[in-house]
PQR file of N, CA, C, O and H, with PARSE charges and radii, in Angstrom:
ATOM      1  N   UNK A   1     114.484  88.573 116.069 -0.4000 1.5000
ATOM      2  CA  UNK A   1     114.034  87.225 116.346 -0.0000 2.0000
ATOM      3  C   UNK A   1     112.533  87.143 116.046  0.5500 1.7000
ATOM      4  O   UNK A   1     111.819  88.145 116.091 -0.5500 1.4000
ATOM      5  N   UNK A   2     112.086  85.950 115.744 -0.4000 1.5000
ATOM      6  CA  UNK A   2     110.763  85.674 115.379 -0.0000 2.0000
ATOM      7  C   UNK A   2     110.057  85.008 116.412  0.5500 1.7000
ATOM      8  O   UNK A   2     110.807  84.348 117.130 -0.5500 1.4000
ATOM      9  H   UNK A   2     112.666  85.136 115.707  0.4000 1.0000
ATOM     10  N   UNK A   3     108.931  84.969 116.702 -0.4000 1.5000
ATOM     11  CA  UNK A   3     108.241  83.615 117.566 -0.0000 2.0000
ATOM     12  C   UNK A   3     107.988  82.685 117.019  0.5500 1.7000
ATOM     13  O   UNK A   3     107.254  83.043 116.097 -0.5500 1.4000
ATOM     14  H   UNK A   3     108.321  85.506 116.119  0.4000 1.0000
ATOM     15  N   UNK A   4     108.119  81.687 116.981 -0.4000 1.5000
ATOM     16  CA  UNK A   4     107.383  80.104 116.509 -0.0000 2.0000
ATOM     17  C   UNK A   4     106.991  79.552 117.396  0.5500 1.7000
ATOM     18  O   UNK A   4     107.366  80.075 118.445 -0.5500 1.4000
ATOM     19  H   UNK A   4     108.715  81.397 117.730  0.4000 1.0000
ATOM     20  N   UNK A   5     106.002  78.167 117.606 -0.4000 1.5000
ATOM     21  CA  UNK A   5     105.440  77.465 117.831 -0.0000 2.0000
ATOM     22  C   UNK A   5     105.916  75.838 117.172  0.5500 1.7000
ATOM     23  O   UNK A   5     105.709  75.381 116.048 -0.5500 1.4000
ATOM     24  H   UNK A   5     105.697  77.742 116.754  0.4000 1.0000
ATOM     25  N   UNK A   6     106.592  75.239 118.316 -0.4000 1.5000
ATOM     26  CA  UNK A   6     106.247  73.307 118.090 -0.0000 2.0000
ATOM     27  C   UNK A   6     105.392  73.051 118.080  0.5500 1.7000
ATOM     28  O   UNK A   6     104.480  73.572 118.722 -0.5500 1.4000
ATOM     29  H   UNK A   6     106.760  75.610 119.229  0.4000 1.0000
ATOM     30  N   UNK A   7     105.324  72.201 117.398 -0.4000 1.5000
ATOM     31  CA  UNK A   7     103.978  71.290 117.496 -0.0000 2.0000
ATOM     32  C   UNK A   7     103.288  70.637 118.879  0.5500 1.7000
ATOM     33  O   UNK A   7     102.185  70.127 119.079 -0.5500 1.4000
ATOM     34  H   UNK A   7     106.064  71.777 116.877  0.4000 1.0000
ATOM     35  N   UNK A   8     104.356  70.867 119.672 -0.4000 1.5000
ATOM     36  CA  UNK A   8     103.941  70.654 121.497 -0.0000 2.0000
ATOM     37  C   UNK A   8     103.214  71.649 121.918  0.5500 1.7000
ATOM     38  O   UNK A   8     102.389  71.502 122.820 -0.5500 1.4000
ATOM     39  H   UNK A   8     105.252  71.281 119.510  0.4000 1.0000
ATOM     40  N   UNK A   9     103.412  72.694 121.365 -0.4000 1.5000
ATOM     41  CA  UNK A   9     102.613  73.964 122.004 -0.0000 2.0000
ATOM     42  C   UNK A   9     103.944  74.665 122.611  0.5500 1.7000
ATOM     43  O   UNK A   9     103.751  75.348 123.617 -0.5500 1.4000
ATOM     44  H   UNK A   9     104.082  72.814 120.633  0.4000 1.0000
ATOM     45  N   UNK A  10     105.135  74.588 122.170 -0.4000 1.5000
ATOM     46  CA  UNK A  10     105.897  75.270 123.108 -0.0000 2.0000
ATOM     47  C   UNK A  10     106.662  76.377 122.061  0.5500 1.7000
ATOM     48  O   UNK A  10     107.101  76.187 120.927 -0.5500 1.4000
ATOM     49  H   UNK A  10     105.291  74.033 121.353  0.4000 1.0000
ATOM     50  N   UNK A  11     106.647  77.458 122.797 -0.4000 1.5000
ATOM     51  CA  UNK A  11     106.923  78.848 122.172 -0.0000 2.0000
ATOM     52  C   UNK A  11     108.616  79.033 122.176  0.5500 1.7000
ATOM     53  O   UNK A  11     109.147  78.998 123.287 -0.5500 1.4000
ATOM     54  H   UNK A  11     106.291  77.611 123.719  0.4000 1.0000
ATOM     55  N   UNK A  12     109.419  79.213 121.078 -0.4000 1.5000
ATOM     56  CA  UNK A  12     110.560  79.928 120.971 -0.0000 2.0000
ATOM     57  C   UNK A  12     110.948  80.871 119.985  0.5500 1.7000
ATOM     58  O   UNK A  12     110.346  81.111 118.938 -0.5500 1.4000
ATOM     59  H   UNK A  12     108.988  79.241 120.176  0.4000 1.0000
ATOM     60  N   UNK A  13     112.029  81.403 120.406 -0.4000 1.5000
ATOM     61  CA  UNK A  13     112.705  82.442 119.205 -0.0000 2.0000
ATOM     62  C   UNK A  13     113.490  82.158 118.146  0.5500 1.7000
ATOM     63  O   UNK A  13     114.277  81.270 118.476 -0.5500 1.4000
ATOM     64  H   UNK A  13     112.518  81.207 121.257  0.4000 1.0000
ATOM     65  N   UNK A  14     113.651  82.512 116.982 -0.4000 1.5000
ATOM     66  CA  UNK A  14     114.836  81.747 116.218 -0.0000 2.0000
ATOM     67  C   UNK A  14     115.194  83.120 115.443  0.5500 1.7000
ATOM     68  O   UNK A  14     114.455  84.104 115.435 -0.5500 1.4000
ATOM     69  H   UNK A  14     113.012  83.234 116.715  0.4000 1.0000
ATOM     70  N   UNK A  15     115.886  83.071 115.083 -0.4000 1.5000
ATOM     71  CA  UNK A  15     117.074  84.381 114.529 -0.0000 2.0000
ATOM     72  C   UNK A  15     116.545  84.148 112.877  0.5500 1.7000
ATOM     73  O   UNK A  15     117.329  83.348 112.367 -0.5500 1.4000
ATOM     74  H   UNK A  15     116.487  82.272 115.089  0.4000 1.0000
ATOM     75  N   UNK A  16     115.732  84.477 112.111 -0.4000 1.5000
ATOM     76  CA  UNK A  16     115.421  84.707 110.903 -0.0000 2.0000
ATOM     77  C   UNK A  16     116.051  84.674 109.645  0.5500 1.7000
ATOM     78  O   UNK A  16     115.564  84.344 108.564 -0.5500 1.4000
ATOM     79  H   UNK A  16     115.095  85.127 112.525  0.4000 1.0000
ATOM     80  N   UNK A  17     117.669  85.212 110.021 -0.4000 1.5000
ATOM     81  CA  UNK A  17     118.836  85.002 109.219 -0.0000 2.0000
ATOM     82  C   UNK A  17     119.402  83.703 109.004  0.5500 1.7000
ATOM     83  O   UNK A  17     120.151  83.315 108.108 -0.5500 1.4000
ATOM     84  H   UNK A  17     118.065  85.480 110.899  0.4000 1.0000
ATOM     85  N   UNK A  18     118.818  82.989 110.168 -0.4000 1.5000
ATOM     86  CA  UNK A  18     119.121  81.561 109.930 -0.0000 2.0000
ATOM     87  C   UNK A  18     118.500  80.260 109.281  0.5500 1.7000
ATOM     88  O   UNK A  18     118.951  79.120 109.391 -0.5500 1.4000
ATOM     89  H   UNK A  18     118.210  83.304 110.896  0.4000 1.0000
ATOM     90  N   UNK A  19     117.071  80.763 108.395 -0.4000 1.5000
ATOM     91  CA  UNK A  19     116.224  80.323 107.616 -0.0000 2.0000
ATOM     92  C   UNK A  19     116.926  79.741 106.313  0.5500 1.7000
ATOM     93  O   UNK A  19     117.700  80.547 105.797 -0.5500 1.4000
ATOM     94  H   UNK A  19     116.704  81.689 108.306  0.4000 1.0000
ATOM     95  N   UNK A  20     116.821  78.524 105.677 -0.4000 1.5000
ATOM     96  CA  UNK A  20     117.571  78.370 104.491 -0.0000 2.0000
ATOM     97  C   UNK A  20     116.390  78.206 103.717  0.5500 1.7000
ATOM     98  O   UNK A  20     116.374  78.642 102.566 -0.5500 1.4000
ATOM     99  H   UNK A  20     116.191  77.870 106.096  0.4000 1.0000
ATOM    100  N   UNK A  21     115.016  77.410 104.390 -0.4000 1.5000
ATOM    101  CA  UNK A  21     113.757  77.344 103.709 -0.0000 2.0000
ATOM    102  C   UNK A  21     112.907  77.531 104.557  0.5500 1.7000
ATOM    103  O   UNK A  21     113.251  77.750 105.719 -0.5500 1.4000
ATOM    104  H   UNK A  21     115.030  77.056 105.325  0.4000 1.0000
ATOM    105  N   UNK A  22     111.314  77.480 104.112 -0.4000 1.5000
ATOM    106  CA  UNK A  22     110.793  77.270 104.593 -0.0000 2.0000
ATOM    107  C   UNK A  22     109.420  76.164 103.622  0.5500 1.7000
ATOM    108  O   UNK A  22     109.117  76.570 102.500 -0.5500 1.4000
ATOM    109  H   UNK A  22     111.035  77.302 103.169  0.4000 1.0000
ATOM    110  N   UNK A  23     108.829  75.066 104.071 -0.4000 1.5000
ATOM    111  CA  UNK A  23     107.982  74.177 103.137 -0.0000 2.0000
ATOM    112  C   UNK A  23     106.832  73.699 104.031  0.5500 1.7000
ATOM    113  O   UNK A  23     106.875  73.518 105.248 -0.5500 1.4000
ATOM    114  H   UNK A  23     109.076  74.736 104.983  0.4000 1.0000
ATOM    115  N   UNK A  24     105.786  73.528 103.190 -0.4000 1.5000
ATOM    116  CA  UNK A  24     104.507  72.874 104.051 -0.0000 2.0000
ATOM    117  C   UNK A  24     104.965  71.505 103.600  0.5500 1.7000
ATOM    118  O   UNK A  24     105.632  71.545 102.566 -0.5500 1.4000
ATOM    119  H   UNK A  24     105.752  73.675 102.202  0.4000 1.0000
ATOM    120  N   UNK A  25     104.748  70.124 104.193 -0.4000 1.5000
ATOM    121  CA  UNK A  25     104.418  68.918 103.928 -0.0000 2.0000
ATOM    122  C   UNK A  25     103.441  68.068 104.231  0.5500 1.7000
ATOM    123  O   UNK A  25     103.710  67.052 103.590 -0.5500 1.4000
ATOM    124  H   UNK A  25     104.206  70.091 105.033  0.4000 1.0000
ATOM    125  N   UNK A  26     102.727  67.938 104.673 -0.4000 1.5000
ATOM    126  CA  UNK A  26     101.738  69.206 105.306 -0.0000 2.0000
ATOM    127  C   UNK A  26     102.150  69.930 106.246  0.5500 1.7000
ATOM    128  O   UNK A  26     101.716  71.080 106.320 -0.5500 1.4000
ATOM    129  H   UNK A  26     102.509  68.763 105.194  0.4000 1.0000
ATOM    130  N   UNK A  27     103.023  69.483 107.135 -0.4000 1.5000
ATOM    131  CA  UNK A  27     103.221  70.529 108.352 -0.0000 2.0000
ATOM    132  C   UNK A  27     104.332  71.495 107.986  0.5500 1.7000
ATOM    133  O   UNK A  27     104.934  71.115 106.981 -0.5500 1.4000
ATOM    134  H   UNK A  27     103.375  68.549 107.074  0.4000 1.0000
ATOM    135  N   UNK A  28     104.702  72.422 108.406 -0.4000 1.5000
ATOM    136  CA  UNK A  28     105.531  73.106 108.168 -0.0000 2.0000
ATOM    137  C   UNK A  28     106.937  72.841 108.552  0.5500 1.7000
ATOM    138  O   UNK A  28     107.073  72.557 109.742 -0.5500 1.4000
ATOM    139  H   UNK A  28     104.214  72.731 109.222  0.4000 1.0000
ATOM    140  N   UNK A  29     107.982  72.864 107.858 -0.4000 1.5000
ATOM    141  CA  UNK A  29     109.201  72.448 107.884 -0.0000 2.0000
ATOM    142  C   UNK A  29     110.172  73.601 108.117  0.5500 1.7000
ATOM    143  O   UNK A  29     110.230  74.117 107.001 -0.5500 1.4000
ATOM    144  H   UNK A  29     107.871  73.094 106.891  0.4000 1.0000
ATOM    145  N   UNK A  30     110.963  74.298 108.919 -0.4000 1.5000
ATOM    146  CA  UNK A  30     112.019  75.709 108.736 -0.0000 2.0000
ATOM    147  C   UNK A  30     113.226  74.628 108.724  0.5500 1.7000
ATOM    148  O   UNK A  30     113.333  73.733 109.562 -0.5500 1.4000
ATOM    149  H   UNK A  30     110.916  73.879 109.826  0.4000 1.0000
ATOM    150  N   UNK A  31     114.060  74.834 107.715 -0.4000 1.5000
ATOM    151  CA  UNK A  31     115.407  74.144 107.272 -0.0000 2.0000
ATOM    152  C   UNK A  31     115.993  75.814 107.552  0.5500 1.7000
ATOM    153  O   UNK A  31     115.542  76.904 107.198 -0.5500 1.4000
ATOM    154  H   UNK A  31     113.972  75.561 107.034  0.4000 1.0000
ATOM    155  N   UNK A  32     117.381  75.359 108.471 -0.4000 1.5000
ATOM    156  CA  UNK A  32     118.384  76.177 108.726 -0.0000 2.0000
ATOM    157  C   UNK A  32     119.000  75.731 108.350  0.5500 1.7000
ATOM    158  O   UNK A  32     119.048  74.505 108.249 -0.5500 1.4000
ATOM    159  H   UNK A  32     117.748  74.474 108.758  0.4000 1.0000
ATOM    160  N   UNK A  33     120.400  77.156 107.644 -0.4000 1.5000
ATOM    161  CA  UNK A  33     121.310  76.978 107.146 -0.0000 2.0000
ATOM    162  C   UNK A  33     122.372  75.660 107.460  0.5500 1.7000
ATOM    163  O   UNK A  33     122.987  75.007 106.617 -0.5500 1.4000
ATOM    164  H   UNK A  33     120.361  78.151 107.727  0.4000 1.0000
ATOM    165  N   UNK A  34     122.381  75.493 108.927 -0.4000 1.5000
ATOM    166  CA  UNK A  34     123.396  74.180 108.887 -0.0000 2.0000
ATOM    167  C   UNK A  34     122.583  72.884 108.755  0.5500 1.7000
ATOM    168  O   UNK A  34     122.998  71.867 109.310 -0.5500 1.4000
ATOM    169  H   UNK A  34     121.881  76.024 109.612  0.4000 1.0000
ATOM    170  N   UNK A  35     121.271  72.874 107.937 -0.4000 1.5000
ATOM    171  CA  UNK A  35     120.341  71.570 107.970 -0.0000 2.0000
ATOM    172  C   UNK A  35     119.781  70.702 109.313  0.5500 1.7000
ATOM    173  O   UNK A  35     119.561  69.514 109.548 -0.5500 1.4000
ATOM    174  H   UNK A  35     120.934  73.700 107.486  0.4000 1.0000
ATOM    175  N   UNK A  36     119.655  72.244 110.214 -0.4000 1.5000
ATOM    176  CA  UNK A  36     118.582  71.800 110.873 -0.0000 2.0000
ATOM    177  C   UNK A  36     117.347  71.865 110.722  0.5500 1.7000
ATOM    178  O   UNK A  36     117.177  72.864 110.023 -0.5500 1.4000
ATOM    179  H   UNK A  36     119.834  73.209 110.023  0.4000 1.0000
ATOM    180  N   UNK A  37     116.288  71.373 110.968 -0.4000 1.5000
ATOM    181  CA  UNK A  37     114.849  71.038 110.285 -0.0000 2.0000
ATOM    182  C   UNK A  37     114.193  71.392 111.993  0.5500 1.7000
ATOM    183  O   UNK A  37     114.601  70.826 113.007 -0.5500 1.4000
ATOM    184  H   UNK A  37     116.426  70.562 111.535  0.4000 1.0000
ATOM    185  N   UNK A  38     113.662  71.912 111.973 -0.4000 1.5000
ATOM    186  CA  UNK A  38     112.203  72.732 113.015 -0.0000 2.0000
ATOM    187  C   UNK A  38     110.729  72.211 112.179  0.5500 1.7000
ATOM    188  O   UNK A  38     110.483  72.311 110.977 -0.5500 1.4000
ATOM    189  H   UNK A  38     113.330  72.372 111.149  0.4000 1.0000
ATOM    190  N   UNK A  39     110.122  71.799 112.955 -0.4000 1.5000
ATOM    191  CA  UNK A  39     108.260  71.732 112.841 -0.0000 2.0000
ATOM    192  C   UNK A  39     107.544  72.229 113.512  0.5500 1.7000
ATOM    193  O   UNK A  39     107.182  72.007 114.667 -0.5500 1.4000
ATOM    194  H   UNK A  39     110.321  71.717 113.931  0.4000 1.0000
ATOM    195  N   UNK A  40     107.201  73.244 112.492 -0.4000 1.5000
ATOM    196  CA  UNK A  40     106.189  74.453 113.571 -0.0000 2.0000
ATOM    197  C   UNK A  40     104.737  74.404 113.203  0.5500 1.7000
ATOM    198  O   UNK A  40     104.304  73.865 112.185 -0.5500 1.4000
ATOM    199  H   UNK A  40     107.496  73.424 111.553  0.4000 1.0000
ATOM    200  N   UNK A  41     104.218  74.844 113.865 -0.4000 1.5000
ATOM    201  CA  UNK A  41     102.929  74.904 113.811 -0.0000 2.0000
ATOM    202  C   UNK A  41     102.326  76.049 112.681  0.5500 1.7000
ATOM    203  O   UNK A  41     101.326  75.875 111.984 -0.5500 1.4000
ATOM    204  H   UNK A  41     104.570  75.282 114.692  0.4000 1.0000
ATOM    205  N   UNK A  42     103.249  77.325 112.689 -0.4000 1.5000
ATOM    206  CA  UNK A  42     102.793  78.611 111.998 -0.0000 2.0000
ATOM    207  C   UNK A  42     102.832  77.810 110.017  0.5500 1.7000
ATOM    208  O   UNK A  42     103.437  76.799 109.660 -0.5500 1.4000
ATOM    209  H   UNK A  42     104.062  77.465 113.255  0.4000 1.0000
ATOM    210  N   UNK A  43     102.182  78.510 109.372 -0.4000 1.5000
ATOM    211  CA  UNK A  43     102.297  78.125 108.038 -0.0000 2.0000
ATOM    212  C   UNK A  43     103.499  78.925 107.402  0.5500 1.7000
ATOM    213  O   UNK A  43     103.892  79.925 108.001 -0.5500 1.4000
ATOM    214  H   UNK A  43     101.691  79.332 109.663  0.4000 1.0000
ATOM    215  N   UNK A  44     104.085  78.559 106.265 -0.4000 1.5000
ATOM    216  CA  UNK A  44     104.994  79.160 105.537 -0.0000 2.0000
ATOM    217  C   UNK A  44     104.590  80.746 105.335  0.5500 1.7000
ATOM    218  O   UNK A  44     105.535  81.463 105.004 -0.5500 1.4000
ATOM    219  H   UNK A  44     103.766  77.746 105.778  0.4000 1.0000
ATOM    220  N   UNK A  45     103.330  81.375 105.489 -0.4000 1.5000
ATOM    221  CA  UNK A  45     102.964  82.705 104.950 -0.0000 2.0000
ATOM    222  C   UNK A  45     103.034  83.369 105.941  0.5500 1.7000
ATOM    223  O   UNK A  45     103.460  84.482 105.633 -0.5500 1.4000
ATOM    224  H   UNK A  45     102.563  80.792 105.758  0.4000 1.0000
ATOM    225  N   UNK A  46     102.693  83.220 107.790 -0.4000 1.5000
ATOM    226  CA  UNK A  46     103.033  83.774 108.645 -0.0000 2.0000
ATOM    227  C   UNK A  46     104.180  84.046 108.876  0.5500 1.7000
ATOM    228  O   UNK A  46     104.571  85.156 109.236 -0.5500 1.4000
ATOM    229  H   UNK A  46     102.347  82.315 108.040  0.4000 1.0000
ATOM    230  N   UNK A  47     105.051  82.803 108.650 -0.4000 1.5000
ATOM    231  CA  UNK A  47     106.575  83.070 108.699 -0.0000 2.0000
ATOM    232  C   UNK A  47     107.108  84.285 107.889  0.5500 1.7000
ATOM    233  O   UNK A  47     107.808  85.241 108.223 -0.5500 1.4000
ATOM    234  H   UNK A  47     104.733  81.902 108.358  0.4000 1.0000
ATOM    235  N   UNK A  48     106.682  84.015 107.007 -0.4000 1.5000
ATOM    236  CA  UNK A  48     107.368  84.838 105.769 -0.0000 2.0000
ATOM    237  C   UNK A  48     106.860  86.547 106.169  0.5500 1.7000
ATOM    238  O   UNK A  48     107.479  87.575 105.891 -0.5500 1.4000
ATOM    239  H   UNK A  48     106.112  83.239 106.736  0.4000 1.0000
ATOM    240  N   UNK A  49     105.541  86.418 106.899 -0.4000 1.5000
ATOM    241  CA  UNK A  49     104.695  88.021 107.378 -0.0000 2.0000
ATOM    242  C   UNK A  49     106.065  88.093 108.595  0.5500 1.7000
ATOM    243  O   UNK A  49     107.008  88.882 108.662 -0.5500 1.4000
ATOM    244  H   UNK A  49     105.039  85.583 107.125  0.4000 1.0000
ATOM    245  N   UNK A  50     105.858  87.439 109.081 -0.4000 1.5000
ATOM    246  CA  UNK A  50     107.165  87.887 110.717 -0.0000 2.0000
ATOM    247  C   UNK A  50     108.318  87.998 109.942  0.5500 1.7000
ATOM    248  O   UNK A  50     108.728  89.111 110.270 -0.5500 1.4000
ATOM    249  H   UNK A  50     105.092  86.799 109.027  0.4000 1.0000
ATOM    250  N   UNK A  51     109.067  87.572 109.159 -0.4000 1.5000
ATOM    251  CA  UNK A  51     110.018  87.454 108.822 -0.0000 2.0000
ATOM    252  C   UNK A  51     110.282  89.105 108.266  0.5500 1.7000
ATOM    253  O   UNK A  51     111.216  89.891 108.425 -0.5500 1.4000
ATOM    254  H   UNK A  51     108.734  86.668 108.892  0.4000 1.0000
ATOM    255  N   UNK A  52     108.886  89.191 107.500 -0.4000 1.5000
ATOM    256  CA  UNK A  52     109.182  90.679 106.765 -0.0000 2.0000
ATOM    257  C   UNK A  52     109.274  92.018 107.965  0.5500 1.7000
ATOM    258  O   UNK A  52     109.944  93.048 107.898 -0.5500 1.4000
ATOM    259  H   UNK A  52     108.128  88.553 107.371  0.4000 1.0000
ATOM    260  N   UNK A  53     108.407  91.586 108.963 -0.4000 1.5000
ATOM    261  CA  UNK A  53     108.026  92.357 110.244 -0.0000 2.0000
ATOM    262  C   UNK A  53     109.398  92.892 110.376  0.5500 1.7000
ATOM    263  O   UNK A  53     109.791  93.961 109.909 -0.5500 1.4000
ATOM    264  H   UNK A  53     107.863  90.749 109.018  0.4000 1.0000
ATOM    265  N   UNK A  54     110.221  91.871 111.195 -0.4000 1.5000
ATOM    266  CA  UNK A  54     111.589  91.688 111.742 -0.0000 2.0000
ATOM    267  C   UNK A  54     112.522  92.363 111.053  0.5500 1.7000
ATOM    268  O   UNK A  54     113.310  93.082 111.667 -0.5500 1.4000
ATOM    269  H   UNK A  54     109.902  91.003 111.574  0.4000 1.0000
ATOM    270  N   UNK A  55     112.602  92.198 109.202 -0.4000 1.5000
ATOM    271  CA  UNK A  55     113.609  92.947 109.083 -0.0000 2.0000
ATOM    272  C   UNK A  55     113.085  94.600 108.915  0.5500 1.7000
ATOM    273  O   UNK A  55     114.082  95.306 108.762 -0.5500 1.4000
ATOM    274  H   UNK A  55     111.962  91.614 108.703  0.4000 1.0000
ATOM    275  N   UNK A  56     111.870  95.366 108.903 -0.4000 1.5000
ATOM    276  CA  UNK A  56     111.480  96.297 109.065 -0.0000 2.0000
ATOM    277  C   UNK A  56     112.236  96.862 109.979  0.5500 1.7000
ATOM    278  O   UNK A  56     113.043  97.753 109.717 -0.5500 1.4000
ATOM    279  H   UNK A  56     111.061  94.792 109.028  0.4000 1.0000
ATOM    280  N   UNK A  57     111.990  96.285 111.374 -0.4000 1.5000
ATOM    281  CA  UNK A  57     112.020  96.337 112.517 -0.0000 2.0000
ATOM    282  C   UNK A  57     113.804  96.821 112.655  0.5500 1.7000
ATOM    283  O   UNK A  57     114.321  97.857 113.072 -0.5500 1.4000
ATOM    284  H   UNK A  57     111.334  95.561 111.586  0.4000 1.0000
ATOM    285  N   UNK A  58     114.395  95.547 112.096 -0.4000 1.5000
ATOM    286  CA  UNK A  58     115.536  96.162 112.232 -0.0000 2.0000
ATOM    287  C   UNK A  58     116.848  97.102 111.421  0.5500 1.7000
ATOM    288  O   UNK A  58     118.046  97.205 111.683 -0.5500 1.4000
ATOM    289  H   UNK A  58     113.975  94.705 111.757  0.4000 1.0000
ATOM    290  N   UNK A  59     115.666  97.924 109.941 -0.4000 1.5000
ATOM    291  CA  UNK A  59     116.268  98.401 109.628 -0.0000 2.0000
ATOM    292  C   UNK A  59     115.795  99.382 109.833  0.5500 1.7000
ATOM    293  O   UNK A  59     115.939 100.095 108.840 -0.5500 1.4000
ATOM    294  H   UNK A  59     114.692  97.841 109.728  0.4000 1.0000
ATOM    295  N   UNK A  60     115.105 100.032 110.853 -0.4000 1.5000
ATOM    296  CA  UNK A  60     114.560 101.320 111.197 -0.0000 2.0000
ATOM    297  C   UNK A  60     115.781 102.151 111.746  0.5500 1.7000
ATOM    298  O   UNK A  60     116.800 101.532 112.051 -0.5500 1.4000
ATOM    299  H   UNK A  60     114.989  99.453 111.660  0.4000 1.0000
ATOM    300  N   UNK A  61     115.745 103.246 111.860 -0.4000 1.5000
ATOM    301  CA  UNK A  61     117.002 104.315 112.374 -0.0000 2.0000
ATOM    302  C   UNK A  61     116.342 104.313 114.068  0.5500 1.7000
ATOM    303  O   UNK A  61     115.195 104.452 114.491 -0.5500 1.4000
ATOM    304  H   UNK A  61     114.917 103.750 111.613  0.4000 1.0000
ATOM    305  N   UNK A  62     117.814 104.060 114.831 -0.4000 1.5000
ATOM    306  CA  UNK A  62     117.319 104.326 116.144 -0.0000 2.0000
ATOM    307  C   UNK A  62     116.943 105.394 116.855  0.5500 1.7000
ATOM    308  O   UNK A  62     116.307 105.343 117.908 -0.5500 1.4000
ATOM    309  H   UNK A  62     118.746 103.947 114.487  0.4000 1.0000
ATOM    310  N   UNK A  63     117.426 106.646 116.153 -0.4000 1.5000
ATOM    311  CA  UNK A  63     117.007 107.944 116.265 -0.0000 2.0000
ATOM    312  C   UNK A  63     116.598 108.525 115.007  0.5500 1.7000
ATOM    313  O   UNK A  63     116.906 108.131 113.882 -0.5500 1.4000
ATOM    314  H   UNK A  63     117.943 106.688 115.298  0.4000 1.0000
ATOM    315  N   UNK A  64     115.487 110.019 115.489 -0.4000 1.5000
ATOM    316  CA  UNK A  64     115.239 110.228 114.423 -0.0000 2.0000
ATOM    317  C   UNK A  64     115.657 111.656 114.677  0.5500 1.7000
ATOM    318  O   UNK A  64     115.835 112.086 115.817 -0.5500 1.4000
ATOM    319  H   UNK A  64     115.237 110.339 116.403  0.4000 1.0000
ATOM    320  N   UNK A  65     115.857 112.609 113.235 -0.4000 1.5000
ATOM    321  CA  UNK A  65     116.266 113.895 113.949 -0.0000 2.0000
ATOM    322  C   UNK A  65     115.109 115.026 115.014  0.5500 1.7000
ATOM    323  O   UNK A  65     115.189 116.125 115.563 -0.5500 1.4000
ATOM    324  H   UNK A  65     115.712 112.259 112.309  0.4000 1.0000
ATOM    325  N   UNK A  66     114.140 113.985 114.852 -0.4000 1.5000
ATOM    326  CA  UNK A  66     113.084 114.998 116.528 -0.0000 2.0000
ATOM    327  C   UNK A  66     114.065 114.652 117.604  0.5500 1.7000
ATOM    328  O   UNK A  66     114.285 115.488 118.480 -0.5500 1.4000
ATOM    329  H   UNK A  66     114.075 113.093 114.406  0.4000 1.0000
ATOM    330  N   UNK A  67     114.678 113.486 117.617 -0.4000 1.5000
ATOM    331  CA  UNK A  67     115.056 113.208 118.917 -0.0000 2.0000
ATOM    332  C   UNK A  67     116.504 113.741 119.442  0.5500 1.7000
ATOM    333  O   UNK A  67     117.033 113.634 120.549 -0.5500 1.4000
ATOM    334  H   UNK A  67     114.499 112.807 116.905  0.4000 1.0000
ATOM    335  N   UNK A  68     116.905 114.296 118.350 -0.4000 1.5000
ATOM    336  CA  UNK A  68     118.764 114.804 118.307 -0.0000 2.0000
ATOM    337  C   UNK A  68     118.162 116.402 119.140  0.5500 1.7000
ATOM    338  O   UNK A  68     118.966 117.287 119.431 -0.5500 1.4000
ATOM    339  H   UNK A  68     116.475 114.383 117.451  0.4000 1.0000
TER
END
């Protein structure tokens, strides 16, 4: 999950896989796959930095062999 920001100031999570776009108009637009539309505060390039974060994150091995 990612953090975003409304334009209210109010903080949530959204599942990253569920991104279909992302566009400035000026404000930033996240279009999900079923054409829901979010306005966040973060710009398209932060998104895209968390976005890359996240899948790092979750393609790391949960063990490593120090830990076996």
């Amino acid at each position: 999950m990612i953090r975003l920001t409304r334009l209210n100031g109010t903080e949530f999570y959204l599942n990253p896989e569920l991104i279909q776009s992302v566009e400035r108009t000026p404000d930033t637009v996240v279009t999900l796959i079923n054409d829901k539309k979010l306005v966040v505060r973060e710009s398209p390039e932060v998104i895209r930095e968390r976005y890359i974060e996240y899948r790092r994150q979750i393609s790391q091995p949960l063990f490593t062999n120090q830990d076996r």
